[in-house]
Structure formats: C-alpha cells, structure tokens
N, C-alpha and C positions, 0 to 999 in steps of 0.2 A: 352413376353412368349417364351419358348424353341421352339425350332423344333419340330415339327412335327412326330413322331416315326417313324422307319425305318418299322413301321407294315403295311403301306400302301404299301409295295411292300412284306415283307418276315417277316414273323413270328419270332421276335426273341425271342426265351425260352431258357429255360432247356425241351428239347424235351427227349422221350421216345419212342425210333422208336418201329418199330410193331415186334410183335414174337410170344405173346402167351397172356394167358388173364391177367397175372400179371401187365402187362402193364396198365392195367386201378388203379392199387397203387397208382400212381399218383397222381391221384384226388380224395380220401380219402380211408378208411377206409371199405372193401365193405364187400358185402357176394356173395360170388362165388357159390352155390350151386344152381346147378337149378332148383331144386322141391322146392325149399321157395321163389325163385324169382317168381316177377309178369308176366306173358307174355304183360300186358299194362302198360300205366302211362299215366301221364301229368301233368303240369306245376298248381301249384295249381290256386285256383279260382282269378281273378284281370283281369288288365289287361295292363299284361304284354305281351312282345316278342309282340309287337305293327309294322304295317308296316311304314316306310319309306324311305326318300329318300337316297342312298349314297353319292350321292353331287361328281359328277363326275368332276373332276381337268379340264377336257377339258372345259367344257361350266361354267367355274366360281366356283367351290365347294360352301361355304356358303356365296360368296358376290354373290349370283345369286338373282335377284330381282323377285321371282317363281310367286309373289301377284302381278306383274304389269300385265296390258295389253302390254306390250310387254317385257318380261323377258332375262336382259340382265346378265352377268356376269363378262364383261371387262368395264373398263376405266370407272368405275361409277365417275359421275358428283354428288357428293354426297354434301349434304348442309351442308351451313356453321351456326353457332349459330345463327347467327338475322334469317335466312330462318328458321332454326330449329322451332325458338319460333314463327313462325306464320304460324306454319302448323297445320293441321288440324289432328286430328286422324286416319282418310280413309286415307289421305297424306303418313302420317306417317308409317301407314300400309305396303303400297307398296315396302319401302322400303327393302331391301337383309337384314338377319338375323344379317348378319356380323354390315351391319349399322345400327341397330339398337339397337345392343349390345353396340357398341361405343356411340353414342348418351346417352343409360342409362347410362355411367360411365363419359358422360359429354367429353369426347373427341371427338371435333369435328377436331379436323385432320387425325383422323380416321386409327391411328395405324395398328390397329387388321384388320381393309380392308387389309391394305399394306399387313400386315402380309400372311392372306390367298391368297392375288394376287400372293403372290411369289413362291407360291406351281402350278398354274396353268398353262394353256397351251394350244393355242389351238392343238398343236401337239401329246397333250396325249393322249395315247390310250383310248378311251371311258368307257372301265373297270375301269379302276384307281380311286379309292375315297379314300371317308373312310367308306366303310362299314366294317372296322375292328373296325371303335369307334363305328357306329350305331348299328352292332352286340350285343355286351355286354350293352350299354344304352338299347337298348329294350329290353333285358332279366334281368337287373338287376333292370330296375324304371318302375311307372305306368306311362300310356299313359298320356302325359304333356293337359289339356285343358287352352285354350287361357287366358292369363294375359295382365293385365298392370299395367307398374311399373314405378315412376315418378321420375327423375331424381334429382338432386340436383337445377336445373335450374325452379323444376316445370312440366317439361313436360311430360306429360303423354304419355308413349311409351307404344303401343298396338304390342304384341308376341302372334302370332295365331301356334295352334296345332306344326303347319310345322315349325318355324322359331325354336321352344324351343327346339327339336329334333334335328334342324339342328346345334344348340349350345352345346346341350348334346352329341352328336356325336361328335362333332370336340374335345367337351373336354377329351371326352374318347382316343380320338384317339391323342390328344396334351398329355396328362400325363401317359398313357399305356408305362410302362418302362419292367413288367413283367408276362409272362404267365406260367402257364402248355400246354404242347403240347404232345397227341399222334396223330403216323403217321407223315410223313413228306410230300411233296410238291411234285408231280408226275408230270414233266414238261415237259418229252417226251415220257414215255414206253405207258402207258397206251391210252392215248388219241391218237394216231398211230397204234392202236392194237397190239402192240408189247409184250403181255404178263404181264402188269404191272409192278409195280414200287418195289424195297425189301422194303422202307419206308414207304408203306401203310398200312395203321389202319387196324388189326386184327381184324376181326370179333367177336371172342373171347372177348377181351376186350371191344369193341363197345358195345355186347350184355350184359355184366357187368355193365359196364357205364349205357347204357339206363332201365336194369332194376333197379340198387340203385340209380340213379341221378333222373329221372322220374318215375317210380315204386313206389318206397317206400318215397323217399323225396320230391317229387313232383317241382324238380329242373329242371331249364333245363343247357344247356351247347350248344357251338358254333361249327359250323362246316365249310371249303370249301367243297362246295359243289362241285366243278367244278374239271373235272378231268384231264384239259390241264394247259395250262400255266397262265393263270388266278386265280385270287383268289378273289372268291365272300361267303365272308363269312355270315353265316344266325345262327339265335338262334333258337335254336331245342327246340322246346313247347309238343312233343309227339311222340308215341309209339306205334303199336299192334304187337303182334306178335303170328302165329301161328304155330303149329306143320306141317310139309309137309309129316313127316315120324314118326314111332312108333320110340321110344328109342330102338337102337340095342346092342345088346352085342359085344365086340369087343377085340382084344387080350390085350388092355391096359386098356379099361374099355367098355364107351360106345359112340356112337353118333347118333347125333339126326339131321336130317333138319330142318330147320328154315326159314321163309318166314317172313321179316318184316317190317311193312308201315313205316316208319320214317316221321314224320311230323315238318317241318319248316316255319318260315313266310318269306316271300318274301319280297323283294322290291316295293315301290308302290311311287308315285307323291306328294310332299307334299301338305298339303291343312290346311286351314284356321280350322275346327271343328275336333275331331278325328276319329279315322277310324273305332274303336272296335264297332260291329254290321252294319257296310255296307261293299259296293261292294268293299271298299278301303281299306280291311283288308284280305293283301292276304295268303292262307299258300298252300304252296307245298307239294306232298308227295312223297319219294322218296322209290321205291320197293327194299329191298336187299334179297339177298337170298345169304346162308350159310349151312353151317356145325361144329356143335359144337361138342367138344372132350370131353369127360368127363372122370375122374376117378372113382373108385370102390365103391368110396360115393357120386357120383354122383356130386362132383363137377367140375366146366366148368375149364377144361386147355388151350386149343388152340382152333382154329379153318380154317376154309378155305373158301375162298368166289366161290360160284359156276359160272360156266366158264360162262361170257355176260354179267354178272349182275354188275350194279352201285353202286357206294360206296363211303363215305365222301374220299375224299384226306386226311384230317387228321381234328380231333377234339383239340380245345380247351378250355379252363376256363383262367379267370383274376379277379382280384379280385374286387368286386364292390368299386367304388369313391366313398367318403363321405365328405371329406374336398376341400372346396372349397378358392382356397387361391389367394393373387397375383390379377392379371386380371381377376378372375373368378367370387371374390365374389361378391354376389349377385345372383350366377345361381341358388340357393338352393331356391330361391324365387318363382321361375319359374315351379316346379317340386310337384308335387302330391303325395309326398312319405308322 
C-alpha cells in the first residue's frame, strides 16, 4: 500500500481561502438567495455521520487490540497460520483490526501491521490520527454492523462495529489524494486571541453551504473544528438557524443577524455493536453567530463573524471511495452500503 496522505497533518487541496460567499462555488452549484434558503437541514434519513474512533498514532492507530482486556497497540505478538487455524472465534475477536485484516487476506507475516506500526509513536502528539479518513467514511457510508468473513485458509474472521470503521478509516485516509477546501488552518491568530486568521471560512459561504448542502440536499460536508493548532476533523449532520435581528436596509442592500446551531458527531471509543441509538453516538453543537450581507434581491454576498464567537477553521468535501482495489479488496464486504 502507498503512504499514508499528508492529510493527517495538513490538508492538501485546491483551497479557496475566505472572502465572500462565492467561495462556497466550490462545492457545487448553489442558490445564494436568502429568502428561498432553509434556516434548517440535515443529513437525510440512515445512518450515517456514525461516531468513532480516530485511532490515535501514539497508542497504536489501527494495530491497537481495543477488544482485548488489556489493549495494546506496540510490538503485537501476533499469530502465526498453525495458531491462526486453532483459534477460536472470541480469540480471534481480540485481535487489532489491522490483524485481522491481514489474517482475511491470508497473510500471516502481517504486512499491513508493519505497515501501520511505521506511522506510530509513542512520542506523537495525542491529536494525531486519522480522523481526516474517519471524517468522510462516516459521512459517506452506513454505520458498518459486525461481519465474518472466511479466509481462503477457512477461517472464519469475526469484524465487530469498531474494527470495520477502523479499516474504513484508514482506507480513506490511505487513498485521500484530493479535496475541495474552504478556509484555511488558523495556527496561531485566533486561538491566542489575537483577532483571527485572513484564511478563515467566511460566514457568508458557510451559511450558503449549510443551507444547499443540508437545507435542500440533505448532504452533509466536514469541518476542523478546532481553532489552534490542531486539526480534529468531524462530518457536519445539521443545521438551525435563526434570525437575531429584522433584515435591515443598508447602503449596499441589506443585512441580517444570524445565530446558528451547527451540529457535528464527535468522536467516541470503538465497540463491538453500533452506536446509532445509544449513549455511544455522540453529536456536538457548535454556536456561530454572524452577519449576513445581502444585495438588492436579496441575495447573500459577504459576511462577518461577530466579535467571541466560534467557528469551523475551514470546511471541507472529498469524494466518496467506491473501488476497492490492491490490498483492499474484499472491504466492500464489510460495509452496509
């Protein structure tokens, strides 16, 4: 398998820093008008934008063994084919997603361990994963329920909720060559209170985006949420938005206040059954408040984010994986689509 995308530290795109609300062009086709826009949305019915883990590079990324009683993620003693074929299913269970992968493709020298050992550390910062591939797997696939799938050897290898996630993820984040990006990465103005970053996601566009991407297509789209030097990306599932102020007249046209819930799923622990309808399906909501610009037919031009208030670092889209090729195939096995 290739490396790893440079996405697990910096976004590489065709970015579209912030300025005005043309900047949400980008990402299709819109209607900028604000009286046909929704003030809601959300992600249509399924269940999608599912929580899970990011698979943190310091404690093992996906060789971490989460199903053992004691979950390791360095120097696995992982078995060889005779142990393979006289393990038990529970046995087998235990094992880290990464060895369990290998095992169904019948490699038992365990490649794809190496592979992801090479990425880890215990010296890495605790941020670091791939929640830039679990981001887009969990906004672009249903929430994976437990499989088993039998190898060429026979052996029936058991994949619970967490491990299929934890392979969907990494494969996002192994073939992720190219995104859309608005906004860019605010690494020191903002989170220092120094007056913000020039490359942060205009309100304007944001409010474009969340109304024809949630609104009317019932899509969602990713975002860092984290306003320092971090990058914790989440897939946006929803929307409210309401008026703070009457539409005002203005010498260019008009504007309006805007108050809006922005709803995301969080991060959560992986686990054996899936999360959608328990305490293990988390979603966050993040308060923005704004000011929209509008022209003389009322449609949205620019905007400005009011002085305190919190706001994605920058948004992105990638395009949903469908071919599974190489090392992979067989992941389409695993997946509920």
């Amino acid at each position: 398998m290739k490396r790893l995308s440079l996405l697990v530290f910096i976004l590489v795109t065709s970015s579209a820093f912030a300025g005005n609300a043309q900047d949400a062009s980008e990402f299709g086709e819109f209607n900028y008008n604000f009286k046909a826009l929704p003030l809601e949305g959300k992600l249509a019915t399924g269940t999608k934008a599912w929580s899970g883990d990011y698979w943190a590079f310091k404690l093992g990324n996906i060789n971490l063994r989460w199903n053992s009683s004691y979950p390791i993620g360095y120097n696995l003693p992982s078995p060889g084919r005779a142990s393979v074929m006289n393990m038990s299913e529970s046995q087998l269970a235990r094992l880290a997603p990464s060895e369990k992968w290998s095992i169904f493709q019948g490699d038992y020298a365990y490649s794809f361990v190496h592979e992801v050992a090479s990425y880890t550390g215990k010296r890495k910062p605790l941020w670091a994963g791939i929640c830039h591939g679990w981001a887009p797997a969990s906004l672009y696939h249903e929430e994976p329920t437990p499989k088993v799938l039998i190898n060429k050897d026979g052996v029936k290898v058991p994949f619970g909720s967490g491990d299929i996630k934890a392979l969907l993820s990494y494969f996002y984040a192994d073939q992720q060559e190219q995104a859309t990006q608005m906004g860019s990465k605010c690494s020191i103005g903002r989170w220092l209170g120094m007056g913000g970053c020039g490359g942060d996601v205009n309100p304007a566009a944001l409010h474009v985006l969340m109304a024809n991407k949630l609104g009317l297509d019932h899509e969602g789209f990713l975002m860092d949420r984290d306003a320092g030097k971090e990058i914790w990306n989440q897939p946006v599932s929803g929307f409210s938005s309401r008026l703070v102020s009457g539409v005002r007249k203005t010498s260019r046209g008009y504007s309006v206040d805007v108050a809006t819930s922005l709803y995301y799923t969080d991060e959560s622990k992986p686990t054996w059954e899936v999360v959608f309808g328990t305490e293990n399906q988390k979603t966050t909501t993040m308060e923005l408040l704004y000011t929209l610009n509008l022209d003389n037919n009322m449609n949205i031009v620019d905007g400005n984010w009011n002085s305190g208030t919190d706001f994605p670092d920058f948004v992105w889209t990638t395009p949903k994986l469908t071919e599974f090729r190489d090392n992979w195939v067989g992941l389409e096995l695993l997946l509920n689509d």
